[in-house]
N, CA and C atoms as an extended XYZ file, in Angstrom:
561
Properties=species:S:1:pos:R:3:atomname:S:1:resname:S:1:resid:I:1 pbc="F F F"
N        21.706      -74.170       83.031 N   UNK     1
C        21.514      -74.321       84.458 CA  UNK     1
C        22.825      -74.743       85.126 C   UNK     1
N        23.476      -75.651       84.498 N   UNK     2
C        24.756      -76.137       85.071 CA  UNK     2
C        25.835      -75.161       85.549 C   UNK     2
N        25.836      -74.129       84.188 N   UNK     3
C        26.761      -73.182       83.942 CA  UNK     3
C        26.209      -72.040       85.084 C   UNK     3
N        25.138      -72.088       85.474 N   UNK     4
C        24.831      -71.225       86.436 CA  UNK     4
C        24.949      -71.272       87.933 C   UNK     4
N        24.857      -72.904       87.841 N   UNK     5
C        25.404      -73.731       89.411 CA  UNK     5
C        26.732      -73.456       89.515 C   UNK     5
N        27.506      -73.585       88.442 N   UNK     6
C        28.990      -73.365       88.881 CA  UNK     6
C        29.551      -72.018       88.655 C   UNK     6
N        28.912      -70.840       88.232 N   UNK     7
C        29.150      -69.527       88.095 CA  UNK     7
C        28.597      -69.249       89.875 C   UNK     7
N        27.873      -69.766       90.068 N   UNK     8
C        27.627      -69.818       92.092 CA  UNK     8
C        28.155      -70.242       92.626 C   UNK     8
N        29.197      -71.308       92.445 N   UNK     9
C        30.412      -72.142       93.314 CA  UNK     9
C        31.412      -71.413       93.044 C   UNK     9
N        31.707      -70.627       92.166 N   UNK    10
C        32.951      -69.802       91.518 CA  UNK    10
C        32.327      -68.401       92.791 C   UNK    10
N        31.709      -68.307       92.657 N   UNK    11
C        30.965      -66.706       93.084 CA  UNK    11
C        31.204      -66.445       94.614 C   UNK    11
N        30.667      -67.933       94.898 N   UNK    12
C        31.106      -68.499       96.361 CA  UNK    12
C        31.965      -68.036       97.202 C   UNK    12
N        33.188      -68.477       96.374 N   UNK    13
C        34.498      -68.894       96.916 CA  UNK    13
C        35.565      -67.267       96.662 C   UNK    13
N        34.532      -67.005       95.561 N   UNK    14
C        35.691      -65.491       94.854 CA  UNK    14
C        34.545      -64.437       96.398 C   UNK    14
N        33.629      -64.785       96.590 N   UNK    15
C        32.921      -63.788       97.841 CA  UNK    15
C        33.948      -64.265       99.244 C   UNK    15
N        34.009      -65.566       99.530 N   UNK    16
C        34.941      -65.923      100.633 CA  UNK    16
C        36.328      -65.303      100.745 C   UNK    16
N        36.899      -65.353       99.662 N   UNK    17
C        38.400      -65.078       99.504 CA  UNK    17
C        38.585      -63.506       99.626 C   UNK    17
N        37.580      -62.977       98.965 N   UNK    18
C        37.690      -61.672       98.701 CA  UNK    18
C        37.259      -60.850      100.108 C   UNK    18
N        36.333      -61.597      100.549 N   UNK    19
C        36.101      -60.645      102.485 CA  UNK    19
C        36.888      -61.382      103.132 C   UNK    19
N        37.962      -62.399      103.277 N   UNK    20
C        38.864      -62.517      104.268 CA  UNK    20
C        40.174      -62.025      104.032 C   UNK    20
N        40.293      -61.670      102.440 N   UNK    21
C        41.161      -60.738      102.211 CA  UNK    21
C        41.320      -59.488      103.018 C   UNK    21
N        39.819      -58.963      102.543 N   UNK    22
C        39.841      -57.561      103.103 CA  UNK    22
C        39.869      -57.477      104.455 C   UNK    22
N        39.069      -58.788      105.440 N   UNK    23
C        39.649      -58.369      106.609 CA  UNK    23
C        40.786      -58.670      107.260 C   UNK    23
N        41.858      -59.779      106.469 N   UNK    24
C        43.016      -60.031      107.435 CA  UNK    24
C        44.043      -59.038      106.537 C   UNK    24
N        43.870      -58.794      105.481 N   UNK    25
C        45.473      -58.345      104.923 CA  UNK    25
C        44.832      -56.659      104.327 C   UNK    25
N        43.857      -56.393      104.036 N   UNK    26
C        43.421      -54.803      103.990 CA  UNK    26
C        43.341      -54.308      105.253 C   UNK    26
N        42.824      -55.010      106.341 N   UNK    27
C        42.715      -54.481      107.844 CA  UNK    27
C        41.210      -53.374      107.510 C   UNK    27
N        40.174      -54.148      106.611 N   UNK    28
C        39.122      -53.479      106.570 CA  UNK    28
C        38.115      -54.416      106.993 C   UNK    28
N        37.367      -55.053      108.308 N   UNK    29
C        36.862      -55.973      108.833 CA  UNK    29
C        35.604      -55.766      108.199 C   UNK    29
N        34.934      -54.577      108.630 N   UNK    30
C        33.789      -54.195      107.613 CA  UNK    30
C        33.828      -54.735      106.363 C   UNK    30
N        34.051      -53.969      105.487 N   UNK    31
C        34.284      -54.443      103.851 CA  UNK    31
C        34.382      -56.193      104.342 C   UNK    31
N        35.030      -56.622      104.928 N   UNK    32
C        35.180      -58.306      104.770 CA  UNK    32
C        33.834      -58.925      104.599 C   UNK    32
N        33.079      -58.251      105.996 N   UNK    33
C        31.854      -58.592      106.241 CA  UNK    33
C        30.768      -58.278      104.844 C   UNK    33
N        31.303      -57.267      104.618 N   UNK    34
C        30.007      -57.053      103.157 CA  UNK    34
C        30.170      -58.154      102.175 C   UNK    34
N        31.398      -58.531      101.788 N   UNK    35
C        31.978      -59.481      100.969 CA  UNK    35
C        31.639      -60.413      101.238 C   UNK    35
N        31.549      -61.121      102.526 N   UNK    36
C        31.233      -62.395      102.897 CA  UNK    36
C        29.821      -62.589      102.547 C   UNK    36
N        28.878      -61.433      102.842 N   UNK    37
C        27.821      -61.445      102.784 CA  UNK    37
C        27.029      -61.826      101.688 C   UNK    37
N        28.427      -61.188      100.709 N   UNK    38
C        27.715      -61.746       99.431 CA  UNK    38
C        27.695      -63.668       98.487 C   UNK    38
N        27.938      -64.334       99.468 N   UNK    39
C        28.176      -65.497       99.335 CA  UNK    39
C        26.470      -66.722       99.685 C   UNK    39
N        25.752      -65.692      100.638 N   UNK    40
C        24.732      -66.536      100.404 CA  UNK    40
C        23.863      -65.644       99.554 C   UNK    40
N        23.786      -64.525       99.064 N   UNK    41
C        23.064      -63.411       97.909 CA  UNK    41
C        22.820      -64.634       97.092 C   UNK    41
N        24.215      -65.162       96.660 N   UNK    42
C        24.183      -65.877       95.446 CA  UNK    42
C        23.201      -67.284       95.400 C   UNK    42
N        22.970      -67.654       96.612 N   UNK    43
C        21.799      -68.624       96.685 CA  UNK    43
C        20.719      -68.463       96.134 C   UNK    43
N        20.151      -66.822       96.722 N   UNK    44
C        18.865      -66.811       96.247 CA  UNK    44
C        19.113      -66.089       94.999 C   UNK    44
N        19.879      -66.108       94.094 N   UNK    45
C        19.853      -65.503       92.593 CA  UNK    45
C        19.830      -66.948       91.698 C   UNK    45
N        20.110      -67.742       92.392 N   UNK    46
C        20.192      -69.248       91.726 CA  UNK    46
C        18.664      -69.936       91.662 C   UNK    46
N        18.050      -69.349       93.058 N   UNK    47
C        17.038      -70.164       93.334 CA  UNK    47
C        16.008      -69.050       92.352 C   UNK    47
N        16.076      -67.874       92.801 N   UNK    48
C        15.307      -66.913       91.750 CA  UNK    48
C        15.178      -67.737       90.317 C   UNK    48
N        16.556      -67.857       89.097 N   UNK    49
C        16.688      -68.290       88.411 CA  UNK    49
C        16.007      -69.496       87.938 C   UNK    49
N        16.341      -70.306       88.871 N   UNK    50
C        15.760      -71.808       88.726 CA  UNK    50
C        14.225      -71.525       88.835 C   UNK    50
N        13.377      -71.070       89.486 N   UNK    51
C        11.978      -70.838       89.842 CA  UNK    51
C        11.773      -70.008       87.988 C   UNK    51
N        12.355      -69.311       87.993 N   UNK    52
C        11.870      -68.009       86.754 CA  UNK    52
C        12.259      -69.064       85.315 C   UNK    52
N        12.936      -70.292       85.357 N   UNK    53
C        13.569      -70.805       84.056 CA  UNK    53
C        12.268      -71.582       84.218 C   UNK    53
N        12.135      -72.187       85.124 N   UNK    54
C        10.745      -73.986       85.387 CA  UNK    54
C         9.464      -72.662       84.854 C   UNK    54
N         9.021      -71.683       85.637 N   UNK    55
C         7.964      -70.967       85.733 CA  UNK    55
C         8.144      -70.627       84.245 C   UNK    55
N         8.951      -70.249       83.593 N   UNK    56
C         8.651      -70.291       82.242 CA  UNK    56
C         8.113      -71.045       80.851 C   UNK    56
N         8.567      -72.102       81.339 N   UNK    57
C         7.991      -73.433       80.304 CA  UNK    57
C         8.758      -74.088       80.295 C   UNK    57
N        10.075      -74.103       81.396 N   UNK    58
C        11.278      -75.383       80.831 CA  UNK    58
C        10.787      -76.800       81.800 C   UNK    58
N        10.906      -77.387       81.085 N   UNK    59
C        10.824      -79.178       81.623 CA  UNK    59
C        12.179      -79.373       82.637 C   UNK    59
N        11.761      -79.618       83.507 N   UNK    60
C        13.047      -80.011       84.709 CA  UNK    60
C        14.048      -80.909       84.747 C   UNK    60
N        15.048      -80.635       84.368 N   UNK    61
C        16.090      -82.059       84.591 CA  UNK    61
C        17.030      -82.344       85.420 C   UNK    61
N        17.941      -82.580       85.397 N   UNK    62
C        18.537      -83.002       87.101 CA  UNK    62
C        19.500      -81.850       87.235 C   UNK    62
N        19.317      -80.886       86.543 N   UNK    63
C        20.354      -79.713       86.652 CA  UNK    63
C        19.441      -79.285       87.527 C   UNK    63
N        17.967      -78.864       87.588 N   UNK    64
C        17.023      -77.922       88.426 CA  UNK    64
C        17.490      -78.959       89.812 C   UNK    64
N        17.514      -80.074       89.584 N   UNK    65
C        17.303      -80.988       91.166 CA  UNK    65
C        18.705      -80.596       91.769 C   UNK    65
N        19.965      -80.799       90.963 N   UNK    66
C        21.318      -80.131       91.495 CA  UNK    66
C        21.389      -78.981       92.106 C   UNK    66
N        20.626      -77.904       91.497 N   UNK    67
C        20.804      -76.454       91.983 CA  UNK    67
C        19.850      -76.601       93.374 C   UNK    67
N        18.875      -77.062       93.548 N   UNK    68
C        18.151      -77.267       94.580 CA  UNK    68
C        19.062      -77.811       95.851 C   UNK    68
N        19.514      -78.919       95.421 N   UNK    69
C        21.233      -79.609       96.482 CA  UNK    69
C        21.844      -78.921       96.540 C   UNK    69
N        22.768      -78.026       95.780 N   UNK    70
C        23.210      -76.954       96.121 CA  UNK    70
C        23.019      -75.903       96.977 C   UNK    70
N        21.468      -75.313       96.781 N   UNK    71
C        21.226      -74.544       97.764 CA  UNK    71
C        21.210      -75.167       99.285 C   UNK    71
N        20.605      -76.267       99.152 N   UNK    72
C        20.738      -76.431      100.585 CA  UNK    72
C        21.925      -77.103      101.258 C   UNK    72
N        23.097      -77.130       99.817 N   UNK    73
C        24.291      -77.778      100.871 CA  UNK    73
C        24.849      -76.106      101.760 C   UNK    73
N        24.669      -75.297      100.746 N   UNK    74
C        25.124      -74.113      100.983 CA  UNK    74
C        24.890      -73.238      102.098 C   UNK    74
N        23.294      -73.391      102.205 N   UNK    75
C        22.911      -73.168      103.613 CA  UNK    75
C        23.135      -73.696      104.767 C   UNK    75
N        23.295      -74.810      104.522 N   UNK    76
C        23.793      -75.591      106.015 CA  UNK    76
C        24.922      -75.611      106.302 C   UNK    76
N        25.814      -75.905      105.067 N   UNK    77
C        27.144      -75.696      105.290 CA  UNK    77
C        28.148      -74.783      104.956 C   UNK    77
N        27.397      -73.512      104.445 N   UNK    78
C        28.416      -72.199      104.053 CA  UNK    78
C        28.913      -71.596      105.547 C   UNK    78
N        28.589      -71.724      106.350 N   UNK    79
C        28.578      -71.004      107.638 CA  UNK    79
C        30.139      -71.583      107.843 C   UNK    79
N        29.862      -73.044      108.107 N   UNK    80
C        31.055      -73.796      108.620 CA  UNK    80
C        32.071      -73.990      107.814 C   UNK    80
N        32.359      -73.717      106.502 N   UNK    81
C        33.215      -73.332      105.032 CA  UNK    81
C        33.639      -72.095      105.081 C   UNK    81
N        33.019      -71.305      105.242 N   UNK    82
C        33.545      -70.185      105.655 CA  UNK    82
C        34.533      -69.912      107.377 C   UNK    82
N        34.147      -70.307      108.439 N   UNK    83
C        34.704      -70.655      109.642 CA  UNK    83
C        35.846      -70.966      109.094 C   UNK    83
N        36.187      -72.791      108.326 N   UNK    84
C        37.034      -73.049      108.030 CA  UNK    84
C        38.162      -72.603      106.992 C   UNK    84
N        37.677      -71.761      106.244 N   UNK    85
C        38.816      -70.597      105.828 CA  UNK    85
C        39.221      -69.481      106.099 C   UNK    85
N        37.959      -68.911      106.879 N   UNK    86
C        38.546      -67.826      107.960 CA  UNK    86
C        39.855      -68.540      108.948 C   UNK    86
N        39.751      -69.523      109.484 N   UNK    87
C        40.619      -70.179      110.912 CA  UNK    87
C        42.024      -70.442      110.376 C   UNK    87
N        41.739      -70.712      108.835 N   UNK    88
C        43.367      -70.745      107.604 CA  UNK    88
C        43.843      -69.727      107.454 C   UNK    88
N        42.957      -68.443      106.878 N   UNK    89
C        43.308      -67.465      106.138 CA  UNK    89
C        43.858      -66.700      107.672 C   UNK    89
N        43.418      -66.678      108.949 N   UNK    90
C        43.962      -65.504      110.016 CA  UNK    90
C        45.399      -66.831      110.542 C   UNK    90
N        45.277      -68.148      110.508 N   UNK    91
C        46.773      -68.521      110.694 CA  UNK    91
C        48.043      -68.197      109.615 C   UNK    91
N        47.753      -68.018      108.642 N   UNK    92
C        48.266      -68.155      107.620 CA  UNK    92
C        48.916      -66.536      107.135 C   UNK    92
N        47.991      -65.503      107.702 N   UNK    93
C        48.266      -63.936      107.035 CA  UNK    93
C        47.862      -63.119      108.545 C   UNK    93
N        47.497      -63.417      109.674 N   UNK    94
C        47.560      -62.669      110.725 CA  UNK    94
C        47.948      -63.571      111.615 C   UNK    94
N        49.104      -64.266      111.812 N   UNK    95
C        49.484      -64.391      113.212 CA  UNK    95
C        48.205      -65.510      114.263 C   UNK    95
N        47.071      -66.078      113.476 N   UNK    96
C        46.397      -66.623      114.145 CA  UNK    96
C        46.642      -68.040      114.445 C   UNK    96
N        45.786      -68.996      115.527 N   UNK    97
C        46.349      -70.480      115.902 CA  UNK    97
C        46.097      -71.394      115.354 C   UNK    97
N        46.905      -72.377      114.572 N   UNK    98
C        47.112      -73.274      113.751 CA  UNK    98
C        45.842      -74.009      113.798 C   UNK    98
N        45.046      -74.089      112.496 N   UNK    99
C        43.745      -75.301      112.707 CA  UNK    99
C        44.362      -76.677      113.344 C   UNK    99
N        43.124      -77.070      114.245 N   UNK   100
C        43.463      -78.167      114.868 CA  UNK   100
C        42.540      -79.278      114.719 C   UNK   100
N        43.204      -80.596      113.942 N   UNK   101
C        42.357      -81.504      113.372 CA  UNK   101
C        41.957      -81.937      114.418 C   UNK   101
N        40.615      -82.485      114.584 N   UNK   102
C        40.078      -83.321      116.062 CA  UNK   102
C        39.996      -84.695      115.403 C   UNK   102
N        40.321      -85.409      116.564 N   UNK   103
C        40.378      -86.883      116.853 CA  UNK   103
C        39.605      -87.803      117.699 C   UNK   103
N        39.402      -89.079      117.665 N   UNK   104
C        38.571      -89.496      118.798 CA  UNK   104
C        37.027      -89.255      119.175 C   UNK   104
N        36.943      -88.998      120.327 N   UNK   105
C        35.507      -88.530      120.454 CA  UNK   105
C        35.097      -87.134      120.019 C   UNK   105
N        35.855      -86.163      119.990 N   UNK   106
C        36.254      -84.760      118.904 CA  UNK   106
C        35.466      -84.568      117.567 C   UNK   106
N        36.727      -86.093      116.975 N   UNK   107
C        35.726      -86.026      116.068 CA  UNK   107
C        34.614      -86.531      115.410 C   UNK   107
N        34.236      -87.615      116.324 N   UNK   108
C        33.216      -88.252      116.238 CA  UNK   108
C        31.885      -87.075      116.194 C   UNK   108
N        32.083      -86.419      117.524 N   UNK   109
C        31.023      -85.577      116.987 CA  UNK   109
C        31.028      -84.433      116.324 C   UNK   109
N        32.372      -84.444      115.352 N   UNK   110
C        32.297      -83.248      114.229 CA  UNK   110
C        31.607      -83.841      113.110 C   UNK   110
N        31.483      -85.099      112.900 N   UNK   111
C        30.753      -86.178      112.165 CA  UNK   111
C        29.457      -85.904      112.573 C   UNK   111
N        28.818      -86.030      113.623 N   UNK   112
C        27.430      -85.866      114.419 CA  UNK   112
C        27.003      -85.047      113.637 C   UNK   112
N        27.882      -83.565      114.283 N   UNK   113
C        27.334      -82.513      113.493 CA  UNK   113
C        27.032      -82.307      112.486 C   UNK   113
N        28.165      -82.683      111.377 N   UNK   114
C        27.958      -82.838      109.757 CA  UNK   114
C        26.958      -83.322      109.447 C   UNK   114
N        26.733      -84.912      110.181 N   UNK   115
C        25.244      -85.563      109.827 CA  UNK   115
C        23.976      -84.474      109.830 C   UNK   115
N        24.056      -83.687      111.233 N   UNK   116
C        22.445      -83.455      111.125 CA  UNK   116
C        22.682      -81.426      110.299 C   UNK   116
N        23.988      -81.228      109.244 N   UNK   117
C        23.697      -80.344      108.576 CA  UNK   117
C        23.845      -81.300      107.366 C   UNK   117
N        23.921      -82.288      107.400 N   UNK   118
C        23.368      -82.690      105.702 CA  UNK   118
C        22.244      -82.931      105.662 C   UNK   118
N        21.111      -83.773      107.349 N   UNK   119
C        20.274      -83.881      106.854 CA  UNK   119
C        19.520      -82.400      106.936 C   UNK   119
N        20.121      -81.108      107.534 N   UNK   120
C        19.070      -79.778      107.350 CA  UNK   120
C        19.320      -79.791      105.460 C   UNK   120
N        20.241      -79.858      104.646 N   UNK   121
C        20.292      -79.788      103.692 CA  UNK   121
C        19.814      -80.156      103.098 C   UNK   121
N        19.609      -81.280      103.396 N   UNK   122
C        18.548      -82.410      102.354 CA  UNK   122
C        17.068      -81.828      102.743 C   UNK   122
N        16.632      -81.760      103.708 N   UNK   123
C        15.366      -80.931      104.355 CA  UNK   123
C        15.276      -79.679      103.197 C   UNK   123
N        16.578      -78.639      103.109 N   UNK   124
C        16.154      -77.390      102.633 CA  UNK   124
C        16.031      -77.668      100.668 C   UNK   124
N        17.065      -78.946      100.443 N   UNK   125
C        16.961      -79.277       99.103 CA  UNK   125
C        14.942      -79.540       98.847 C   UNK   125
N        14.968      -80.563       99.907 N   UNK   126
C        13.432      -81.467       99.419 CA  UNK   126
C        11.948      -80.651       99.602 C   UNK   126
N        12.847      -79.193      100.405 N   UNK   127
C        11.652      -78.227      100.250 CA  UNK   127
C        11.716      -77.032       99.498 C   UNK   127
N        12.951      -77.393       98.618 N   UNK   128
C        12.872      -76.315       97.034 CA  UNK   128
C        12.397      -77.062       96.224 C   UNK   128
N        12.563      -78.342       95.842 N   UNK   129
C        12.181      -79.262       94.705 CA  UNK   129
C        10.386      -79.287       95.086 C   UNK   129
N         9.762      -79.914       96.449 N   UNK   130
C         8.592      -79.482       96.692 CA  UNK   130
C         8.425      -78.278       96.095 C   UNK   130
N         8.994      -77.412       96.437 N   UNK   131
C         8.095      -75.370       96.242 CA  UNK   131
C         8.082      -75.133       94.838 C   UNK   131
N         9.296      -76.382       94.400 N   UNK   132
C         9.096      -75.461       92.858 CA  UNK   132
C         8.317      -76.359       92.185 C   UNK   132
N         7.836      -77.621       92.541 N   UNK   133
C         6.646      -78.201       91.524 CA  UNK   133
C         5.398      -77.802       91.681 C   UNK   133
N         4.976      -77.134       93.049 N   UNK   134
C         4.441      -77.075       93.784 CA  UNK   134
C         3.813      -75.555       93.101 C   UNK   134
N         5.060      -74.514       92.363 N   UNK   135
C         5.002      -73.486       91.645 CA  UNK   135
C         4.801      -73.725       90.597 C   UNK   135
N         5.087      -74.775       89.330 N   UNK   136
C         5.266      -75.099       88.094 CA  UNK   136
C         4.080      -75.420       88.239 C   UNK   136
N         3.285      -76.131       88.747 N   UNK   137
C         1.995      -76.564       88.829 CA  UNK   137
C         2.242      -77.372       87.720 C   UNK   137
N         2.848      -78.792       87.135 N   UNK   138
C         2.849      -79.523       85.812 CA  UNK   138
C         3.604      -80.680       86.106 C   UNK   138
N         2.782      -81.414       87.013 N   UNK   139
C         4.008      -82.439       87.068 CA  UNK   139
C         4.406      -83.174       85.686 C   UNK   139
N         4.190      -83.253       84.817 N   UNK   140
C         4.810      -83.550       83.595 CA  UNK   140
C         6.419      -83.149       83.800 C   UNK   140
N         6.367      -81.475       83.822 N   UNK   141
C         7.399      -81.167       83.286 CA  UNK   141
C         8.084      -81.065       84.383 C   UNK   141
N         7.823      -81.836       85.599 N   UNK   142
C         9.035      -81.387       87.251 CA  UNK   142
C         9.091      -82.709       87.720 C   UNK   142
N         8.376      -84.057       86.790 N   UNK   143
C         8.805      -84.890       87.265 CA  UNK   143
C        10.585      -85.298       87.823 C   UNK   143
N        11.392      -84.608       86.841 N   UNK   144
C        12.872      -84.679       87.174 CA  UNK   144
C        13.095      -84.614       88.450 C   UNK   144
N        12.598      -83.478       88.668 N   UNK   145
C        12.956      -82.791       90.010 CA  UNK   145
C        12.879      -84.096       91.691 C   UNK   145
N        11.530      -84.608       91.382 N   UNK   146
C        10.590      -85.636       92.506 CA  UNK   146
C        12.313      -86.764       92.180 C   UNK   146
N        12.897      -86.735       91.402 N   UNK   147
C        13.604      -87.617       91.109 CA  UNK   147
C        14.957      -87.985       92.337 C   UNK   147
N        15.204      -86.764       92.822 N   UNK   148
C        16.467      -85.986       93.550 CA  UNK   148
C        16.363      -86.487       94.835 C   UNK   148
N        14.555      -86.299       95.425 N   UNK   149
C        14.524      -87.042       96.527 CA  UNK   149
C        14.833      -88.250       97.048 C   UNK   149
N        14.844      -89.314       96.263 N   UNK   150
C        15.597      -90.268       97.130 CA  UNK   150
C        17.274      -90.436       96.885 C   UNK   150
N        17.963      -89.521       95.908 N   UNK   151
C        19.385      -89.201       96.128 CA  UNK   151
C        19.326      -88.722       97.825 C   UNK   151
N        19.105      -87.719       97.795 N   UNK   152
C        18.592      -87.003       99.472 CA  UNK   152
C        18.778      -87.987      100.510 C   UNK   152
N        18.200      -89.421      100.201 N   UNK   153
C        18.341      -89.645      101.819 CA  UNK   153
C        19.167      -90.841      101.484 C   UNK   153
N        19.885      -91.398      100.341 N   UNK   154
C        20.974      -91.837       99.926 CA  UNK   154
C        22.436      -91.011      100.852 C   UNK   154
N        22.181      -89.949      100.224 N   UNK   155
C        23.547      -89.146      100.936 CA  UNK   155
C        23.264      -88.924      102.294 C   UNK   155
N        21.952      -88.822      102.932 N   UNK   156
C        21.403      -88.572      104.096 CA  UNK   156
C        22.241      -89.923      105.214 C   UNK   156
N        21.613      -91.340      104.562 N   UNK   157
C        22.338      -92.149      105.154 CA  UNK   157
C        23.686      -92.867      105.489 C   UNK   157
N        24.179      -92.281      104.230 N   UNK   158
C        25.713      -92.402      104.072 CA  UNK   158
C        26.289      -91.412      105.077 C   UNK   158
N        25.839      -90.847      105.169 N   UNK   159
C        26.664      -89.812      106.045 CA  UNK   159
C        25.983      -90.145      108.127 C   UNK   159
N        24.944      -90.320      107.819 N   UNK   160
C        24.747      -91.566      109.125 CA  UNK   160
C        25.983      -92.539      109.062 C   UNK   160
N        26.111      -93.348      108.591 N   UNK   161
C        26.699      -94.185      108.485 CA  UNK   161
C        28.284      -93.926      109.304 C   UNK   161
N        28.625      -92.637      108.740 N   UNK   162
C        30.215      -92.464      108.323 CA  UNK   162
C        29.813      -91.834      109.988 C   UNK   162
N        28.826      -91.141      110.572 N   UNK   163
C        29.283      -90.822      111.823 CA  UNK   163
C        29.383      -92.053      112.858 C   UNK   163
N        28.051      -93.175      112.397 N   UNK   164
C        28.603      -94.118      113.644 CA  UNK   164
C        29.836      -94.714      113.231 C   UNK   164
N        30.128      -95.105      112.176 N   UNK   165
C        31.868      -96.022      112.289 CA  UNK   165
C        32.612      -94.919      112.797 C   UNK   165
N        32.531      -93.745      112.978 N   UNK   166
C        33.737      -93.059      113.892 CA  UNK   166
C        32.965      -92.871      115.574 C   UNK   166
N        31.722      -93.245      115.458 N   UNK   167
C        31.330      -93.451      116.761 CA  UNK   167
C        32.159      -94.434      117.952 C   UNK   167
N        31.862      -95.799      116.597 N   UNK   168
C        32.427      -96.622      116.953 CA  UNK   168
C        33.848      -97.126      117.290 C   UNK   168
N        34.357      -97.246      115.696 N   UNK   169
C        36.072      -96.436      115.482 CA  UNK   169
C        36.622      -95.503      115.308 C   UNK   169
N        36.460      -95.232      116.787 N   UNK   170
C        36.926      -93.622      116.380 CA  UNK   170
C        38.597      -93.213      115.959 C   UNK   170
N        38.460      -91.965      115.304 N   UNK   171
C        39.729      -91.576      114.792 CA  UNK   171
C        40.757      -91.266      115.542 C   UNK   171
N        41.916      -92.238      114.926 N   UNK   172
C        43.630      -92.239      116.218 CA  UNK   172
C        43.936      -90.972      115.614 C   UNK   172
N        44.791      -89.979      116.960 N   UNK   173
C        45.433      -89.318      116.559 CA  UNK   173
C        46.890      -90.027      116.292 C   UNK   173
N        47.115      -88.389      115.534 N   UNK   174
C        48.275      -89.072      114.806 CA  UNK   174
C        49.569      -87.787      114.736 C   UNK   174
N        50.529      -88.329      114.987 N   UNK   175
C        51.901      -87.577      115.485 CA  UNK   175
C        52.902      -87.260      114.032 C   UNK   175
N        53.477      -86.394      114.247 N   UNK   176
C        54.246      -85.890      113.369 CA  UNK   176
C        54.205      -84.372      113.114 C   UNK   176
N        54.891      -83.586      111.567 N   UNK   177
C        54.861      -82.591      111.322 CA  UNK   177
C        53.012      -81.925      111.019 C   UNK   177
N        52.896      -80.702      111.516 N   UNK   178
C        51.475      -80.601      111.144 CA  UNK   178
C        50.659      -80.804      109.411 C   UNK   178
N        49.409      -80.910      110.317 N   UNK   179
C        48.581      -81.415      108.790 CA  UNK   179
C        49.139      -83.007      107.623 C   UNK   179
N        50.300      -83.516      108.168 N   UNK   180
C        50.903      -84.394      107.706 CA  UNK   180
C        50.611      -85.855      107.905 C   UNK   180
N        49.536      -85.785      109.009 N   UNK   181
C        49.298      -87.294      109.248 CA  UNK   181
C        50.158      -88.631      109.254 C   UNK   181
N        51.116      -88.371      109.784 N   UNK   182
C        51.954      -89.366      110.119 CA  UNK   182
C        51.675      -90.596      111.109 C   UNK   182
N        50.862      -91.716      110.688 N   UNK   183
C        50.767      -92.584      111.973 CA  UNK   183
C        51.772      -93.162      113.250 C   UNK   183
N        51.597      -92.917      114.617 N   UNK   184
C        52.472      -93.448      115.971 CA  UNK   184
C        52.781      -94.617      115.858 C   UNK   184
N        53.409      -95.288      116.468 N   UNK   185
C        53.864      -96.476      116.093 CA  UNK   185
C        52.778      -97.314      117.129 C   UNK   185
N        51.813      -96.691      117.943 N   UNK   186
C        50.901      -97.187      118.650 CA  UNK   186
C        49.652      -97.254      117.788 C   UNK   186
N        49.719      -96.445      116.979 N   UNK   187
C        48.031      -96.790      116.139 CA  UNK   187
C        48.014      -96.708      115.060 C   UNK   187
């Protein structure tokens, strides 16, 4: 199962790279798009998997509860992972405008945002681990799984957390060469 979670993080990233290839440096936008496309495929071949390994007779262990986190980090946040290497890959190989770190109230609510796609994640995790005990019909063997849920709102709140202290303290910008973070002599 492990080896299959990370043959999907590999799959991921080789689907990302490979359609922003094709559309900034082949100049084939199409093809990019098919490529990209194939980056959430790989979700549901994981989730297929995981359902067809439990539905078979395997006892659940925190690899089934991982792949479940996985899927739903992926869904919530492949969109915006992808954005963010598209916005690299067209500065970097077409002439496009330098990513721009946000600061302050910026990024306070780029934090906001993050919060409420970890908690859709945790939502889409705690309703695969539901569907698939729910499918196994044995809680014996999916107790693992029931296990994951309160990781879920562990990371759920931590990441609350991390948006109000930038609510609160919010992030100084900071001067210098780009991406270099050099602190002003004001903050």
């Amino acid at each position: 199962m492990l080896a299959l979670i990370a043959a999907c993080e590999v799959g991921f990233w080789i689907a990302v790279l490979a359609g922003l290839t094709a559309r900034y440096l082949l100049r084939a936008p199409r093809a990019g798009l098919v490529l990209l496309a194939l980056a959430p495929a790989l979700d549901l071949v994981l989730l297929a998997a995981t359902a067809v390994h439990l539905r078979g007779g395997a006892v659940a262990t925190w690899h089934h509860g991982l792949a479940a986190v996985y899927i739903g980090v992926s869904i919530a946040y492949g969109h915006r992972l992808v954005h963010w290497a598209d916005v690299r890959f067209a500065h970097r190989f077409a002439g496009g405008p330098a990513p721009v770190e946000p600061t302050g109230r910026a990024y306070a609510r780029a934090c906001w945002a993050d919060a409420a796609r970890t908690l859709l994640a945790a939502g889409i995790a705690a309703g695969i681990v539901l569907g698939l005990v729910a499918l196994v019909d044995a809680p014996r063997r999916t107790e693992a799984l029931l296990g994951v849920l309160p990781l879920l709102g562990v990371i759920c709140a931590v990441d609350l957390l991390w948006a109000v202290s930038y609510t609160v303290w919010p992030k100084r910008e900071r001067s210098g060469a780009p991406g270099r973070g050099v602190p002003t002599a004001l903050g």
